[in-house]
C-alpha positions, 0 to 999 in steps of 0.5 A, a space after each residue: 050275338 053269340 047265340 050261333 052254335 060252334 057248329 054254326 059258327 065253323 059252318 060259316 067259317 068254311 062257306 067263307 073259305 070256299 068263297 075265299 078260294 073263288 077270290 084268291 086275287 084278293 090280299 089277306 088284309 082287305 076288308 072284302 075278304 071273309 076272314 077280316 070280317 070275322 068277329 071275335 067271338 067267332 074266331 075264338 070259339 073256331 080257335 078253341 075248337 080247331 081241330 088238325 085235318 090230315 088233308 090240311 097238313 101241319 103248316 097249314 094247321 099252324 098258320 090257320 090256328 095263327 090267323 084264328 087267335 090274331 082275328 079273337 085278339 086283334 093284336 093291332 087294335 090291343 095293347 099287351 096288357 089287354 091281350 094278356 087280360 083276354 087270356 088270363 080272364 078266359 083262364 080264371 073263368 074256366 077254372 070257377 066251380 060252376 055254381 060260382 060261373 053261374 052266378 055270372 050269368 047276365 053279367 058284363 064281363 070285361 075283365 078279372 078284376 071285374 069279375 072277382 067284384 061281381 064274385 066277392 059281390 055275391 058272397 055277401 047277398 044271401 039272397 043270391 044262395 040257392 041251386 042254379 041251373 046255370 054252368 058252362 064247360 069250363 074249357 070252351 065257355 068264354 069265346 069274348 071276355 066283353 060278352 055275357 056269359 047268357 050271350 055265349 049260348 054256355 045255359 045248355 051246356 054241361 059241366 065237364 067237371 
């Protein structure tokens, strides 16, 4: 699911632009318009890694980055309270040391309170204790908080750390 690269993931993103740009007769809500269809693991990973284009301007940027963070938080299917747990989830997890982020790996991970089970789990198995392969750059590692940490594609990164 979220195998797809960031690069990949911005590459389809601008071939829905340019389709986008063919059907400008068409609203920004219908559900025939590329960006209405982006997942949500797809718009975070394009709103974290959205980068300012001079030919884009500031407003333009602005609003694009608005659009990316609506389309990962869906405001209008989430109540506050879990838009708020998406983001402070996404801040817990990036400031794990990586042997803890590790541990993870293949885990559901829906909310933090969920996560600190699956945390305080682990230091209670000593089977669990031993070097892993496993981390994730703690800054772009969680593009959907109810997807695993495997699903992201984090296993080939390197800790920025």
């Amino acid at each position: 699911m979220l195998g797809e690269s960031v690069p990949a993931a911005v590459e389809q993103e601008q071939l829905g632009e340019v389709k986008l740009e063919e059907e400008e007769a068409v609203s920004p809500e219908d559900p025939r318009r590329p960006e209405s269809r982006l997942r949500p693991e797809v718009a975070h990973q394009l709103f974290r890694c959205f980068q300012y284009q001079e030919d884009m301007g500031p407003r333009a940027s602005l609003s694009r980055l608005r659009e990316l963070c609506g389309h990962w938080l869906r405001p209008a299917l989430h109540t506050k309270k879990q838009i708020l747990e998406l983001l402070v989830l996404e801040q817990f997890l990036s400031v794990l040391p990586p042997h803890l982020l590790g541990r993870l790996q293949g885990q559901p991970l829906r909310d933090g309170e969920e996560v600190v089970l699956l945390l305080e789990g682990i230091h209670r198995e000593p089977s669990h204790a031993g070097p892993l392969d496993f981390s994730c750059n703690a800054g772009k590692s969680c593009p959907r908080a109810d997807v695993t940490l495997e699903e992201k594609g984090c296993a080939s990164q390197v800790p920025s750390h």
